[in-house]
FIRODREN-952525 format. One record per residue: x negated, z, y negated of N, C-alpha, C in turn; residue in one letter. Coordinates in steps of 0.1 Angstrom, whole numbers, plus 2048, in hexadecimal, padded with zeros to 3 digits. Atoms other than C-alpha are relative to their C-alpha. Layout:
% FIRODREN-952525
XZYXZYXZYa ...
% end
This chain:
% FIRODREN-952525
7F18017FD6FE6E189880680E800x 7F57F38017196FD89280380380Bx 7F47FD7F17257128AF8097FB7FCx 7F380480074370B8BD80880E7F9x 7F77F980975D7228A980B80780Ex 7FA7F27F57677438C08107FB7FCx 7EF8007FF78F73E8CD80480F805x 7F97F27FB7947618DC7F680C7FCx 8047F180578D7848D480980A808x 7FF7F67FC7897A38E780580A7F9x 8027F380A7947BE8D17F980F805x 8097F37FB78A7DF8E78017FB810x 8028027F177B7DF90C80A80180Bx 7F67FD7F379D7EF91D80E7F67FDx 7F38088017B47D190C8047F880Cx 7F680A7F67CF7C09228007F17F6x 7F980C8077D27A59097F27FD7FBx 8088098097BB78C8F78037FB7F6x 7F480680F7C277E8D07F87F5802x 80480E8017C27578D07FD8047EFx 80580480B7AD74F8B27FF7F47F6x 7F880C8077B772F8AF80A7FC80Cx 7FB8047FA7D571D8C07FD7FC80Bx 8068017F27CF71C8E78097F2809x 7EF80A7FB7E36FA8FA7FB80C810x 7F98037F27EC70091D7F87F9808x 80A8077F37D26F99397F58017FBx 8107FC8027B47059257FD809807x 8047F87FA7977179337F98057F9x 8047FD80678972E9227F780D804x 8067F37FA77174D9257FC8067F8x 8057F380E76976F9147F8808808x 80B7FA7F474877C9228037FC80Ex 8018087F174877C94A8117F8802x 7F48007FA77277594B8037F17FCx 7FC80B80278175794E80D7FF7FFx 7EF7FA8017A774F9448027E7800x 7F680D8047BA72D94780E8007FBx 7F97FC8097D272C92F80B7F8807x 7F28097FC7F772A93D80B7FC7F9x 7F680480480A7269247FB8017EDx 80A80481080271A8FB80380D7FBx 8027F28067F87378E87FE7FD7F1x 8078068107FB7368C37F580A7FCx 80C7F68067DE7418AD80780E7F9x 7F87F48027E47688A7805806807x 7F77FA7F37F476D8C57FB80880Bx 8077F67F37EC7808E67FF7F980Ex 8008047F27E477090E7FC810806x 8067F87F87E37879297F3800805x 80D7FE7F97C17939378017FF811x 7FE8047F47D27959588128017FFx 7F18007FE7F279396D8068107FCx 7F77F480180E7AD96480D801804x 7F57FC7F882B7B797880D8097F3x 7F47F980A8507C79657FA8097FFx 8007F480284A7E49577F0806801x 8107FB8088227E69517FF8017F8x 8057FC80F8167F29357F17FB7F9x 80880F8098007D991D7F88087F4x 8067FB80B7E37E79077FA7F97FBx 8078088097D67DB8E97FA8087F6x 80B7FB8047BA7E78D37FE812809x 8047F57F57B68058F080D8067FEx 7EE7F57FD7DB8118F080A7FB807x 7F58017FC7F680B8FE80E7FC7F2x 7F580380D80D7F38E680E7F9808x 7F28057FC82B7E590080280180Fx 7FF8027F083C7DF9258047F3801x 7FE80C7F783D7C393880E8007FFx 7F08017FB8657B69397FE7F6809x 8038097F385A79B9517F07FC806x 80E8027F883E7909677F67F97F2x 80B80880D81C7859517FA7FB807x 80B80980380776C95D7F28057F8x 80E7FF80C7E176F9557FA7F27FBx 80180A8097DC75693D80E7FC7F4x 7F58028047FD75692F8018077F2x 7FD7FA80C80D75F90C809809804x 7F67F580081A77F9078098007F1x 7F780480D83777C8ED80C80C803x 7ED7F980185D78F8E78087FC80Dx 7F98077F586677E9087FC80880Ax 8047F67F885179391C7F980D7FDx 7FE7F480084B7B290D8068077F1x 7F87F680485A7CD8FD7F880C7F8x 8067F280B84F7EC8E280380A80Cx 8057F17F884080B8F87F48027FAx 8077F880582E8258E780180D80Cx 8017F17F581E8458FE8098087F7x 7FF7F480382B8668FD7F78067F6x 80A7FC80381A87B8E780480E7FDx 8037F480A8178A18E27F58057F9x 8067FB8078028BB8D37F180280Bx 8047FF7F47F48C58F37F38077F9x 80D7FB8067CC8CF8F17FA7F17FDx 80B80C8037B78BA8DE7EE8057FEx 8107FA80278D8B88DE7FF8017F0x 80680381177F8BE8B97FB7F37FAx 7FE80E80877F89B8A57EC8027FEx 81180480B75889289C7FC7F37FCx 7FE80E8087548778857F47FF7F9x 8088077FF7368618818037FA7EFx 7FC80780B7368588577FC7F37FDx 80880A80472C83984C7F67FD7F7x 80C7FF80B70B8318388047FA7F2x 8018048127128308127F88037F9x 80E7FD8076F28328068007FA7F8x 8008088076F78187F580A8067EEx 7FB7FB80E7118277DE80080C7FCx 8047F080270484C7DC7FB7FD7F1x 7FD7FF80A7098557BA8007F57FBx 7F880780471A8377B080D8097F5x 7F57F980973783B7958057F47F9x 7FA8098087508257868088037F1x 7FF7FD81275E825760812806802x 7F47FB7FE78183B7688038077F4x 7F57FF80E79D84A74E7FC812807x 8017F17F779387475180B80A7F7x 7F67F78047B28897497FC80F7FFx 8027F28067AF8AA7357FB80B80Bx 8027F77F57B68BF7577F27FC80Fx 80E7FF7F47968AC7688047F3807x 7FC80D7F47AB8937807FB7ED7F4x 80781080579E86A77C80F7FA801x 7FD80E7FC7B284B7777FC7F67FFx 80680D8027AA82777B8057FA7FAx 7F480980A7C581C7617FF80C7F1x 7F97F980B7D282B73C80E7FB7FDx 7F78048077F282073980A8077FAx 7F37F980681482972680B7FD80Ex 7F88037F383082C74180D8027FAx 7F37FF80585682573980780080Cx 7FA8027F787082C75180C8087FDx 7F180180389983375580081080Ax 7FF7F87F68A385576580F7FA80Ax 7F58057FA8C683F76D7FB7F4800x 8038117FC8C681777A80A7FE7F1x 7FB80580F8E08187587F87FC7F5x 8098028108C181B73B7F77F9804x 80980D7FF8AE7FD74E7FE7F67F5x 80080E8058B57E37377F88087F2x 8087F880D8A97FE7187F1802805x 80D7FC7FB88C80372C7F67EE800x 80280F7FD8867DB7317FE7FA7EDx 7FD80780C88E7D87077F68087FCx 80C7F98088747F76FE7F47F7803x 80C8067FB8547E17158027F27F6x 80080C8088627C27057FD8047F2x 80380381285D7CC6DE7F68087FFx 8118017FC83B7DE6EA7F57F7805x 80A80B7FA82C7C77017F67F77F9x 80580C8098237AB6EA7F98007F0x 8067FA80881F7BA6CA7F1805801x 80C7F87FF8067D06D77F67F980Cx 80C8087F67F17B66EE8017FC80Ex 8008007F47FF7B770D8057F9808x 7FB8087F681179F71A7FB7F3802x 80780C7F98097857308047F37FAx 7FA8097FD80B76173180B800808x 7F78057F782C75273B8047F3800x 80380B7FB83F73574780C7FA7F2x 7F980380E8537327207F97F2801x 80980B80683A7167177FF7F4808x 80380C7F983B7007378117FE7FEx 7F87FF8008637067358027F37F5x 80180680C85F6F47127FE7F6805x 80480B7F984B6D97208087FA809x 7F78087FA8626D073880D7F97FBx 7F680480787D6CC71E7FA7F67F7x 80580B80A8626B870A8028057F1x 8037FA81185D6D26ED7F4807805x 80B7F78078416E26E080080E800x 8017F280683D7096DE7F28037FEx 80F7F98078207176C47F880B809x 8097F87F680872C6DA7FD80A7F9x 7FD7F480980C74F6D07F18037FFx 8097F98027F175D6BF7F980D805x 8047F37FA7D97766CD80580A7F6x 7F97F48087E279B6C57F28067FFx 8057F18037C77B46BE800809807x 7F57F77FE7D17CF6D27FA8117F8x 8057F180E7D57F06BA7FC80A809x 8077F37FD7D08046D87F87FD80Dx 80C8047F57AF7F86EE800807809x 8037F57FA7AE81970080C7FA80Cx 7F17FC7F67D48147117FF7EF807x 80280E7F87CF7F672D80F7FC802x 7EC8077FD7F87ED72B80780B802x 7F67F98018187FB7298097FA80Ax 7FB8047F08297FC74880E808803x 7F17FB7FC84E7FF757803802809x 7F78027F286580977380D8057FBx 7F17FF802886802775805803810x 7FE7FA7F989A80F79580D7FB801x 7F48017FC8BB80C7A580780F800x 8007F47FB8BD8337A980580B7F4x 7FB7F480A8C885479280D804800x 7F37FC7FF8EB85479A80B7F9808x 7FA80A7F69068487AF7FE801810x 8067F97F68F28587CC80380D806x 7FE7EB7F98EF87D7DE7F48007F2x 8067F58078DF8987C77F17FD804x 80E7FE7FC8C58937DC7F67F57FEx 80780F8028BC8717D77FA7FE7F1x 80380280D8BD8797B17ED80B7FFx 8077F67FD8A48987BB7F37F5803x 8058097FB8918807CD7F57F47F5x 80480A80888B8677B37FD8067F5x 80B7F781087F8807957FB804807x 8108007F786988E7B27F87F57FCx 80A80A7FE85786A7B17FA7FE7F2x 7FA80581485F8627897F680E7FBx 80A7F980384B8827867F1801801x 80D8067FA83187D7997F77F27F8x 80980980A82985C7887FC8007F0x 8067FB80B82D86A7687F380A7FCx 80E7F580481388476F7F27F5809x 80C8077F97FC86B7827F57FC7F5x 8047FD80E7DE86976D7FC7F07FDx 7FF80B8097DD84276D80D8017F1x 7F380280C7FD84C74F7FB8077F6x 8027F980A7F685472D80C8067FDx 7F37FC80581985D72580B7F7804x 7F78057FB83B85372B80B8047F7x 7EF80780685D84571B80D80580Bx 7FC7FE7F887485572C8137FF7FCx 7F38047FF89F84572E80880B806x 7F77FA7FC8BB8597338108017FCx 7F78088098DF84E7318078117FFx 7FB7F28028EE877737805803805x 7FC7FB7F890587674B7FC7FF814x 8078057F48F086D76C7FD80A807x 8057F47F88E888578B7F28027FEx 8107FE8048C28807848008027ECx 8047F98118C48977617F28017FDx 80C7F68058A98A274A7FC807803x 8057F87F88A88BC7587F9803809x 8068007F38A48B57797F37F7800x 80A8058008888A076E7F780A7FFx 8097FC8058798B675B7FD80E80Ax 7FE7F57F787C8D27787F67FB80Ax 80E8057F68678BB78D7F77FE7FCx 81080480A84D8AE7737FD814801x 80A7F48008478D77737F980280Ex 80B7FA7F68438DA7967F67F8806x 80F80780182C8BB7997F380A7FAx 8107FE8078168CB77C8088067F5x 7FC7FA80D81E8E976A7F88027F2x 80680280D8078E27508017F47FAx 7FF8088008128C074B8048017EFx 8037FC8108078B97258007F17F7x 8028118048088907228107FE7F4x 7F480180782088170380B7FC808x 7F28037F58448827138087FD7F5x 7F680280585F86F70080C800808x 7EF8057F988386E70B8088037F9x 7F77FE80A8A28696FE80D7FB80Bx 7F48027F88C986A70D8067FA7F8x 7F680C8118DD84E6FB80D807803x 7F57FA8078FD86170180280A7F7x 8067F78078EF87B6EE8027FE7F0x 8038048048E88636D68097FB7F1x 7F88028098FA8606B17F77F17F8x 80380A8088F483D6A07FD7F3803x 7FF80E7F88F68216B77F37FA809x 80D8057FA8DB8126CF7F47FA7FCx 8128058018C77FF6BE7FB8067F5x 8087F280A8BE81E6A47FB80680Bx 8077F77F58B882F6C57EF7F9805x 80D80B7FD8A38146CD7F28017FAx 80A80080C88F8146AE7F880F7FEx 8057EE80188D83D6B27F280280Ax 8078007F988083A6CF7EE7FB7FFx 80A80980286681C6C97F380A7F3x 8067F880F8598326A97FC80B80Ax 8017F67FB85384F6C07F57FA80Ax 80A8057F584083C6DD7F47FA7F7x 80E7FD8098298306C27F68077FCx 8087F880682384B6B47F680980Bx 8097FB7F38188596D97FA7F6804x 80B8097F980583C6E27F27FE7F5x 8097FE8087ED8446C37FB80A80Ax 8077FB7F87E48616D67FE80080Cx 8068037F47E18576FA7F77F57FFx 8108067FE7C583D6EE7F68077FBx 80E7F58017B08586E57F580080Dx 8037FD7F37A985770A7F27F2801x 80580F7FF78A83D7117F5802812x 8087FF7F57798367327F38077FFx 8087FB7FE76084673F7F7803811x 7FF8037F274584476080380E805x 7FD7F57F974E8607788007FB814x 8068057F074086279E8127F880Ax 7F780C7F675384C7BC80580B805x 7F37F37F27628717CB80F7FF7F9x 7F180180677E86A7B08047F8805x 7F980B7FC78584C7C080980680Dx 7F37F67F57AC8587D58037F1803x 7FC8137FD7B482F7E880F80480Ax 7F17FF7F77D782E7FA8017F180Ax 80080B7FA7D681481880A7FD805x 7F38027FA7F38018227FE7F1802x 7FC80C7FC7FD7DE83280E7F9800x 7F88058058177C482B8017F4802x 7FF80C7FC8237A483A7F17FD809x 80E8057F88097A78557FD7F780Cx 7FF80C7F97FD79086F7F780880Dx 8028037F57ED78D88E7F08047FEx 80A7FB8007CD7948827FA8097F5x 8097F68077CF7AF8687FB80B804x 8067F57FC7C67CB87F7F37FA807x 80A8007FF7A87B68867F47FF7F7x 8078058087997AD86880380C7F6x 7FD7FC8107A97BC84980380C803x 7FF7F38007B47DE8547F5806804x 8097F58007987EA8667F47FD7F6x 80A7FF80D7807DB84780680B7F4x 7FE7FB80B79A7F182F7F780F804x 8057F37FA79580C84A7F18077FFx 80C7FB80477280D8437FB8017F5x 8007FB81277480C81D805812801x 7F67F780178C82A8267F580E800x 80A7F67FA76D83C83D7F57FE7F3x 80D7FA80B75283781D8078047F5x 7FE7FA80C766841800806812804x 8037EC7FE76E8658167F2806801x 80B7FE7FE74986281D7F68057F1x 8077FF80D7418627F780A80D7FAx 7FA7F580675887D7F280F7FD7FFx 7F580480677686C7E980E80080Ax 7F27F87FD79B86F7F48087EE809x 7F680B7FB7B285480B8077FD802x 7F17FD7FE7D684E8138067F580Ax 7FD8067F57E3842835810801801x 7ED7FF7FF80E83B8328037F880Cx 7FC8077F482582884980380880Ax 7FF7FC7F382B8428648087F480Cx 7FB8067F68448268737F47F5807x 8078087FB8268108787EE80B806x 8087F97F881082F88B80980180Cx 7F77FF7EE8298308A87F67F780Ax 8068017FC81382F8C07EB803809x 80B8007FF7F38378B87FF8127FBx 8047F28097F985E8AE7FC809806x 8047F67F87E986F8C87F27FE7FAx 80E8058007CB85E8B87FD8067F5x 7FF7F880E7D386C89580080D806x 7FE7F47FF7DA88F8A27F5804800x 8098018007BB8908AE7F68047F7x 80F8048107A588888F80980D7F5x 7FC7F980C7BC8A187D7F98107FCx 80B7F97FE7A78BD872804810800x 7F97F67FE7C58DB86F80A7FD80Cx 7F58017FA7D98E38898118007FBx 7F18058037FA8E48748007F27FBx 7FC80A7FF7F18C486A8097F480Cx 7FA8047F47F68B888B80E7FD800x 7F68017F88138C789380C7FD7F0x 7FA80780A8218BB86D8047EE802x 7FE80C80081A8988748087FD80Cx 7FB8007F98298998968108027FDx 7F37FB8058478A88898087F57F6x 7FC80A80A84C89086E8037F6807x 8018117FA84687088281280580Dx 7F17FE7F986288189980B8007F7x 7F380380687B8858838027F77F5x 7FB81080A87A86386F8037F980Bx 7FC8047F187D85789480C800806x 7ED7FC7FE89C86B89C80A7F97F4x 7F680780F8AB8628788027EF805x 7FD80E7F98A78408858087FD808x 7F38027F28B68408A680C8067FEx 7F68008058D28508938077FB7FEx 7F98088068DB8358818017F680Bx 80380C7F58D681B89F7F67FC801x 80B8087FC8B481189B7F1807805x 80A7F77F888F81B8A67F47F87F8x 80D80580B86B8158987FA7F2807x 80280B7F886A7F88B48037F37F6x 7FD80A80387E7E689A7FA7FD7F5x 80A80280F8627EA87D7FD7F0801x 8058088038517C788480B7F6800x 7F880B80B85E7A886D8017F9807x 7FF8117F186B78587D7F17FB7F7x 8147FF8088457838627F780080Ax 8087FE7FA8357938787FE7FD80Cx 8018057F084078A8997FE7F5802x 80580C7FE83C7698957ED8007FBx 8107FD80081477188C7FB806809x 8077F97F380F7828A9800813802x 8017F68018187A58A280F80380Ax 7F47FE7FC8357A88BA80680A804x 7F57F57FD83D7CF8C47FC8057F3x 8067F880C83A7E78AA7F580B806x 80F7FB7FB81E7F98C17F87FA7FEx 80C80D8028097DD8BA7FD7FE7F3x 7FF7FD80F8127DD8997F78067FAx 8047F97FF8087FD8987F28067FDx 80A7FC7FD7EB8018A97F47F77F8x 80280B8047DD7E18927FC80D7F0x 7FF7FD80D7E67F18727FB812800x 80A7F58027D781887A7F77FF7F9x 80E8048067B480A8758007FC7F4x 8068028107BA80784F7FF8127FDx 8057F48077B882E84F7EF80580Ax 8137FF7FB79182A864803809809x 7FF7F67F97888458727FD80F7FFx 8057F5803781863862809809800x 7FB7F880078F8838648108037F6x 7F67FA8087AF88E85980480B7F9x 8097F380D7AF8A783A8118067FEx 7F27FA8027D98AB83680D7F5804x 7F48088007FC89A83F80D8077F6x 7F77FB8088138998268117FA801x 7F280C7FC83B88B8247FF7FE7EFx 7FD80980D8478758078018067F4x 7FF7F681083F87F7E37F68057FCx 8067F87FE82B8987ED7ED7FE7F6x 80880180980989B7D67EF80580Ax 80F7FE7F97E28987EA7F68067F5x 8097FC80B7CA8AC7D77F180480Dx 8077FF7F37B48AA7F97F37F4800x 8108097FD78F89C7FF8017FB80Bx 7FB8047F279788481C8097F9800x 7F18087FB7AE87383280C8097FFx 7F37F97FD7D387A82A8067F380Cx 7F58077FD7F086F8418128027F7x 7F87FF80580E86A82B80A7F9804x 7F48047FC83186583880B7F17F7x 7FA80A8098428418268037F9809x 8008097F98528278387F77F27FDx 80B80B8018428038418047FE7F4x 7FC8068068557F98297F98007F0x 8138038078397E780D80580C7F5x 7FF7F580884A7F57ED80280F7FDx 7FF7F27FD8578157F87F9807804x 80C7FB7FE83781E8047F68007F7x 80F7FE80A81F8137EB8048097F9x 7FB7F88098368277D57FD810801x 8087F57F68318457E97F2800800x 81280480580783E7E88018037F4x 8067FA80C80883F7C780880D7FAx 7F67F680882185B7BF7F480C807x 8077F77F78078707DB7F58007F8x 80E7FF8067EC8697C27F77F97FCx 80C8107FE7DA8447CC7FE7FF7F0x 80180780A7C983A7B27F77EE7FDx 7FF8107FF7C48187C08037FC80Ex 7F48017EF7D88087E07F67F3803x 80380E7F97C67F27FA80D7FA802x 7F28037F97E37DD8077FA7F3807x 8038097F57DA7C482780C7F8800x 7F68077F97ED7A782D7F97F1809x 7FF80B7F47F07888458047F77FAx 7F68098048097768378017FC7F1x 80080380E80677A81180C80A7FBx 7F87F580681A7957FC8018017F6x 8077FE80981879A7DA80580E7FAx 7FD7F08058227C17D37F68037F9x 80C7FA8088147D47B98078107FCx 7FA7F980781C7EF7A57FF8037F1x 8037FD80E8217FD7857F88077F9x 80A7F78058068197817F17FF804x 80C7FF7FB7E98107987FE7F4809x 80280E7F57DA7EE7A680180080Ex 7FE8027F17E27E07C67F67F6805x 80780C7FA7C87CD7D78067F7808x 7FC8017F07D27B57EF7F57F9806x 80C8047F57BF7AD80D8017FB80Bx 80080F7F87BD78C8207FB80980Bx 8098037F57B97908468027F6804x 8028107FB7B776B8487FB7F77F6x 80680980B7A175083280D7F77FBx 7F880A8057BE73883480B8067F9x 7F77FC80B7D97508237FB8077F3x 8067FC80B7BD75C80C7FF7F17F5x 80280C8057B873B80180E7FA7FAx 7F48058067DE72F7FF8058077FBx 7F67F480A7EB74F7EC7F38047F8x 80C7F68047C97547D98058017F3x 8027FD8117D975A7B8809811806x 7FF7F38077E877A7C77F7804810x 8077FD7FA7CE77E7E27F08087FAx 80D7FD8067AD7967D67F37FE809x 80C7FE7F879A7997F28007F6810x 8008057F17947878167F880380Bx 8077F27F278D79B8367FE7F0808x 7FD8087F37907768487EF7FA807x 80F8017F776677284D80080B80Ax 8037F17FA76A7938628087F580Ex 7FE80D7F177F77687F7F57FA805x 8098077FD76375E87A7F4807804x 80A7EF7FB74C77F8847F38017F7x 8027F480674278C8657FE80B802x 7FD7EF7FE7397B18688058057F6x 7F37FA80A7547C485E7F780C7F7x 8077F980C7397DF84B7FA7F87F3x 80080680E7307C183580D8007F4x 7F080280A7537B682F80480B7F7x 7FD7F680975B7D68267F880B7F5x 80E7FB80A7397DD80E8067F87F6x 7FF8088087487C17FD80D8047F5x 7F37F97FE76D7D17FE80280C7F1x 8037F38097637F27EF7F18017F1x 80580781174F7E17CE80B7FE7FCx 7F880380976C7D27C780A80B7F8x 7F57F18087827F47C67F98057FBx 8097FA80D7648007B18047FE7F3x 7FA80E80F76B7E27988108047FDx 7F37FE8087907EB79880180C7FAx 7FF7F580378D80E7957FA8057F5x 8077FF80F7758077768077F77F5x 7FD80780D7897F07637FE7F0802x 80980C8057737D07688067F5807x 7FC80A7F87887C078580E8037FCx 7EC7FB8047B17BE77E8057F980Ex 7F98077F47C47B979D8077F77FFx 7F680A8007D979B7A580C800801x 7F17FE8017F77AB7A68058067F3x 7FB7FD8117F27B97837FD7F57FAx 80180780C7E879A77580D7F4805x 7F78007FB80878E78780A8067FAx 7F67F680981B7AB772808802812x 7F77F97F48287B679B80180E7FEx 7FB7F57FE8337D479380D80A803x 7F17FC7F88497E27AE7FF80E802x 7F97F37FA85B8037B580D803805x 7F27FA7F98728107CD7FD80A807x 8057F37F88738337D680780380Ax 7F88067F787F8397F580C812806x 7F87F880089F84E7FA80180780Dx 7FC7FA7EF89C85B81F8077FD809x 7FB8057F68B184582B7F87F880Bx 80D8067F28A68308497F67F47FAx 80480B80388E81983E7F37FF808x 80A8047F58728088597F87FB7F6x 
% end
């Protein structure tokens, strides 16, 4: 006969709260080791009960921190919800801290391991080859949308779509396009971003956006880049080309561009110029052909998205420990979101291994904070009506949930948005929660493949570098599994999270070699939004 199937969970020894595991009624009795709780009031699954009674104005810890206050009396047995408490995060300075020492985890298993990566002239890996088109204004989108379209297909790449059932529903027939060939095997797709941004803005926003636009052009999943420009736009050529140097003043990859005001002979000659030109550069960026090269090239960017109630128990700290063996093998990590560390950054400071990091990341998390309470709002108001109904209800809880996708290993640099990691280790990188604006950021800093945790189901991707996503629950892995890759949700049913995540970090082998394609690329999700410094949680 089967045990009975665990309802509650401890997460650390000093919590005030307990997570229903499954839906709790009202007048159960339940017990977790010696304690006993009669449940006072229905608890959904994901949610939190008090451990004991709480009086106004206590303060409520969860995974060992301190994530809210009491707004009214708590009952022990009771649900804790938006009714009774409130977002409180400690103080934190710089103050003295002891020296960080960190326990690695056993990868013996994948010591000298190596997967089949793209190795660029100057040495750096990627896990992709693609061609990259993109607008320096939101005007030369639709030229950018008409170059992918008379590539795409031609040359092998495009997906199935929903033309053929479209037909069928009208009760015609369409011939089933013939496979292509593709002329150039080497180059894994040709890939776009289109943008709202380049003009119409501050200077700075245009600055801003060829910062990123650079970045992804030199990222070394890009063989080359199509590059739109209508002329008269605040984000010039220039100013592109002013950043692409200070990204990478050796930056040597085929660069096409063209300004159609510029442009004598009408668009669709431009068009045709163009297309004849990207050709003739995509003959030479398939020269390039995989090749294995060790697991320290592997650089992973961790982030969460539509999370729930139990991704900081399952699925973040399984990414978190993908995070701790690929710095253990050498390789590189990327921790964003500062709005969803509120809370927990006395814990980061800590583990950080310079002192100006420290007092960088401190600094930073302060003034995205202030900028906030500027406008009216606060990092309290990060979590979604998503999230709060799953059980994530301050954003310290949030928080302190969603840390554990950066583990626990030492911290090697903090960087702010843009900014480029060329560091062995944990970074902390400045992006809001916010999914796109952050992954975007991850990959502009270098990722060359993004965990991404969710709860709820998501489907973000991007355009240069796969996005995993990662079930912390069987039942949303199961109901979104066409864009679900992975499932943290045996790590509830008490899985050990060193399996889960033995299982985890094969699979980012397999993407990082080619052999697995994420579900958001075979999806075609490919989002970007870079994020202009305005307020965004």
């Amino acid at each position: 006969m089967d045990a009975p199937k665990q309802k509650l969970l401890l997460i650390h020894p000093d919590d005030d709260m307990l997570v229903a595991l499954e839906d709790l009624a009202q007048g159960e009795v339940l017990r977790w080791e010696n304690e006993s709780f009669l449940i006072g009031t229905p608890v959904q699954r994901k949610h939190k009960f008090a451990r004991r009674s709480f009086a106004v104005g206590d303060v409520l810890k969860l995974y060992g921190v301190p994530v809210g206050k009491a707004t009214q009396a708590i009952a022990k047995g009771e649900s804790v919800t938006t009714d009774n408490l409130a977002h409180y995060a400690a103080d934190v300075d710089l103050g003295e801290s002891k020296p960080y020492t960190w326990t690695a985890p056993d990868v013996a298993r994948w010591q000298g391991g190596s997967f089949m990566g793209v190795v660029r002239p100057d040495g750096r890996v990627g896990t992709a080859n693609y061609w990259l088109i993109f607008p320096l204004v939101f005007c030369e989108n639709r030229n950018v949308e008409h170059l992918r379209n008379a590539l795409e297909r031609p040359l092998g790449y495009a997906s199935d779509d929903l033309a053929a059932f479209t037909l069928a529903l009208m009760n015609e027939e369409m011939d089933a396009p013939k496979p292509v060939v593709r002329p150039f095997p080497n180059i894994d797709g040709i890939r776009m971003i289109t943008h709202t941004g380049g003009c119409g803005g501050t200077r700075a926003d245009a600055r801003a956006l060829c910062k990123i636009l650079a970045a992804y052009a030199d990222h070394p999943n890009v063989a080359g880049i199509t590059v739109f420009s209508l002329g008269c736009q605040n984000a010039q050529i220039a100013m592109f080309k002013d950043a692409l140097a200070r990204q990478n003043a050796a930056f040597d990859k085929p660069l096409v561009i063209v300004e159609q005001q510029k442009w004598d002979g009408g668009e669709q000659a431009m068009m045709k110029s163009v297309l004849q030109d990207t050709l003739a550069a995509l003959k030479e960026a398939n020269k390039v052909q995989r090749q294995p090269v060790p697991l320290s090239h592997l650089k992973i960017g961790v982030k969460c998205g539509g999370s729930d109630g139990f991704s900081g128990i399952s699925a973040n700290p399984t990414m978190g420990m993908v995070s701790d063996m690929v710095v253990a093998l050498g390789g590189s990590s990327i921790l964003a979101e500062f709005p969803e560390l509120c809370g927990v950054e006395a814990n980061l400071i800590e583990r950080c291994v310079n002192d100006d990091d420290k007092r960088r990341f401190l600094g930073l998390m302060r003034d995205f904070e202030a900028k906030a309470e500027a406008v009216g709002t606060h990092f309290a108001d990060n979590p979604s009506p998503g999230n709060i109904r799953d059980g994530l209800i301050t954003d310290a809880m949030k928080s302190a949930g969603a840390a554990k996708k950066g583990g626990t290993s030492p911290i090697v640099s903090v960087l702010d948005y843009g900014e480029q990691t060329d560091a062995k280790g944990l970074t902390l990188l400045c992006t809001p929660g916010n999914d796109v604006e952050s992954v975007t950021g991850i990959v502009a800093s270098g990722a060359n493949v993004v965990l991404f945790s969710t709860g709820l189901g998501t489907p973000t991707g991007n355009p240069i570098v796969p996005v995993l996503k990662i079930a912390s629950n069987s039942r949303v892995a199961a109901k979104l599994s066409e864009i679900i890759d992975y499932d943290c949700g045996p790590v509830i049913e008490g899985k050990p999270v060193p399996e889960v995540a033995a299982g985890l970090l094969d699979q980012v082998i397999a993407t990082a070699g080619g052999s697995y394609r994420a579900k958001a690329d075979r999806l075609e999700q490919y989002d970007f939004i870079f994020w202009k410094r305005d307020i965004s949680l």
